[in-house]
Structures are given as C-alpha cells and as structure tokens.
C-alpha positions in Angstrom: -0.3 -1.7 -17.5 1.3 -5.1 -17.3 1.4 -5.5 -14.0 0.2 -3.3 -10.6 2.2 -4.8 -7.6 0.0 -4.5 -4.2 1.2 -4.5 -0.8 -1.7 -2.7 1.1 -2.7 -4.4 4.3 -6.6 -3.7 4.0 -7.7 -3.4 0.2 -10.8 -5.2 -1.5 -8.7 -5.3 -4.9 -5.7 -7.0 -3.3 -5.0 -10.6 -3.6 -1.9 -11.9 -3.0 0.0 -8.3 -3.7 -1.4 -8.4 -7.3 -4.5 -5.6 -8.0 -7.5 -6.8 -9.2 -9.2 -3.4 -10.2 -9.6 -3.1 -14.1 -8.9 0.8 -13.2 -7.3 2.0 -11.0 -6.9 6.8 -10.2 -4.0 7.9 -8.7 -4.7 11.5 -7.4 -2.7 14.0 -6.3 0.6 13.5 -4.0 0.5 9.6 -5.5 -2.3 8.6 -3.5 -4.3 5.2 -4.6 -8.0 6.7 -4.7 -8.9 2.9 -6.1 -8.5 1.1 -2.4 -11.7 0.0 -1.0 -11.3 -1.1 2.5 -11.9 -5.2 2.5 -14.8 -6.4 5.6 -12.9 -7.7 8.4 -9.4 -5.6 7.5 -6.0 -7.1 7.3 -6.8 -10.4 9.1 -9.8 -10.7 6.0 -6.9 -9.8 3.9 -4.5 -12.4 5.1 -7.4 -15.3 5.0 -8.3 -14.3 1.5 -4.5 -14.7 0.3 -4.1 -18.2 1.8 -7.4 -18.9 0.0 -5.8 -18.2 -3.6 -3.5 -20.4 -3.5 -0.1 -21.0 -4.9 -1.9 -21.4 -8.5 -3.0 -17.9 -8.5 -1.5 -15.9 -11.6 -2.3 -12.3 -10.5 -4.1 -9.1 -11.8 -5.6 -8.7 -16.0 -3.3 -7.9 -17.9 -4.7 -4.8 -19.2 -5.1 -2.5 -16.4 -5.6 0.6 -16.9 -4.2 3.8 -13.9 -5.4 6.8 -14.2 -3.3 9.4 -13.0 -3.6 13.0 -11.9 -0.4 13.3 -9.6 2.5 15.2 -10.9 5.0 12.2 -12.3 7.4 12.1 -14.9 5.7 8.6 -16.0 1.8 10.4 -16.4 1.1 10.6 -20.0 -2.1 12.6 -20.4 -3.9 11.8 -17.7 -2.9 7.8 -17.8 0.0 6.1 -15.8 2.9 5.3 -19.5 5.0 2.9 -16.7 5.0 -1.1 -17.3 4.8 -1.7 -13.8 4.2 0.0 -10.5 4.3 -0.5 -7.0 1.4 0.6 -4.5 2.1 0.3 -0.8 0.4 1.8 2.5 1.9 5.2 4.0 0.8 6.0 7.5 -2.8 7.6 6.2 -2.9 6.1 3.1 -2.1 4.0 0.1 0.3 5.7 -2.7 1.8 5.0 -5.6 5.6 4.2 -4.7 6.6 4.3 -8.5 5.9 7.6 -8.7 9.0 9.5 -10.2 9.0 13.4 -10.2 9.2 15.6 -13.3 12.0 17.4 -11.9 14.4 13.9 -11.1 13.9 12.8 -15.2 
C-alpha cells in the first residue's frame, strides 16, 4: 500500500494523518482493528503532530492491510487499493475507502 491516509483523533500509529503501522486489519463492517488508543488522547495526539514538524514525509512505503470486510478492493484477504482513507465514526475508526462488491 502506497500510502494509508489517517485522520483518527486518538491513535498511537497516527502522525500527522499518515499511519505508521507496518500492518494494519480491517475487520468486518470496515472497521480499523490496528488503532491503539495514544496516552493522553487527542490533545497527546495534537502535541505529537506539532512535534513532527513540517519535514515529516509520512508512513513506509510498504504497508501492508489486511482485510476481512466485504469490499470490492479485498484481494484474498489483503486490501489491492493504492491508497485509503481511515477516519473515526462515532464508536470507532473505519476504513472510509471501502467500496462494496455490489457498487463495482
């Protein structure tokens, strides 16, 4: 995966919306298993972005997302898309990129 953009609030792999997680699951209904909640929540969050800097150039380049949800994009158990989105929901964080079988 080239490139996993972030925009949880409270996440240990976030920094500055890019994922840091060499591997990241997707289970069922889209949601981001991966998300760890970061010590001290969003504020920690915010602090940790200012931190990075402008400098910062993002996530490895070869993630790898595992994927059980049901999306036209899962190949065999791995996410085939170049680029995805993850952002919070009201109880969780989910895969936003997520396309269903039935809209290909």
């Amino acid at each position: 995966m080239k490139e996993i953009i972030c925009e949880t609030s409270d996440c240990e792999h976030n920094l500055k919306c890019r994922c840091l997680a060499g591997i990241i699951s997707v289970g069922e209904n889209a949601k981001c298993l991966s998300r760890i909640k970061r010590e001290g929540g969003a504020l920690a969050q915010s602090f940790a972005d200012v931190e990075a800097g402008e400098e910062f150039e993002g996530a490895p380049k070869d993630s790898i997302v595992q994927c059980s949800a049901e999306c036209a994009l899962n190949g065999g158990g791995v996410c085939s898309a170049d680029k995805i989105t993850v952002k919070d929901s009201l109880f969780r964080a989910k895969c936003r990129s997520r396309i269903s079988p039935k809209d290909k």
